[in-house]
N, C-alpha and C positions, 0 to 999 in steps of 0.2 A: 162224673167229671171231677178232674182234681182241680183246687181253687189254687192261682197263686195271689200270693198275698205281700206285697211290698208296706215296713214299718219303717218310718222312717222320723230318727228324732236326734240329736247330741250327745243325750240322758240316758244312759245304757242301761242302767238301772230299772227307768222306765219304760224303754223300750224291750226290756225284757217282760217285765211286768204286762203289756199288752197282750207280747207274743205268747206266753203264757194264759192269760184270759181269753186270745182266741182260740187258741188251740183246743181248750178247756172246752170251749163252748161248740167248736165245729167236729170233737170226737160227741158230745151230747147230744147234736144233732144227724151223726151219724155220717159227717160231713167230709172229705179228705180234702184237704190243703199243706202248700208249700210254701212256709212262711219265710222271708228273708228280712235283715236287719240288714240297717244303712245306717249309716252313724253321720250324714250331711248330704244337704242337698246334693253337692255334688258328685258325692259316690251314687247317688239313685238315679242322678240324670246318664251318669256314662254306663248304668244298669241297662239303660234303655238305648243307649247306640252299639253296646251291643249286639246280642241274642235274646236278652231278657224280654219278658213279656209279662203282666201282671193284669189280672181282674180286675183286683180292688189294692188302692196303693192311701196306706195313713198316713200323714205329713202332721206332725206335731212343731208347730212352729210355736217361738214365744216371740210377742213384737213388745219392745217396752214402749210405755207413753213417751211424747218427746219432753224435754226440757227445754 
């Protein structure tokens, strides 16, 4: 079974760095997965009206404290 994998964060940078780590981690497992990046919520939510369909979806949000 191939894994989809929705990453989803602002920080492309970062968000590559994940997509990277898992990929890393589910060829060592022997694993297949189909990673996508979303660069905002809102590109992830219209992922899902859609056709898309995801397993397991990572949302990196940052909240700051209030002032």
């Amino acid at each position: 079974m191939k894994l989809k994998i929705a990453v989803c964060d602002d920080d492309l940078q970062w968000s590559e760095r994940i997509r990277q780590s898992i990929s890393e981690y589910m060829c060592h497992v022997n694993q297949q997965c189909d990673i996508q990046v979303f660069e905002s919520g809102e590109e992830l939510c219209g992922a899902f009206h859609g056709s898309h369909s995801f397993d397991i979806v990572l949302s990196l949000i940052h909240i700051s404290e209030p002032t």
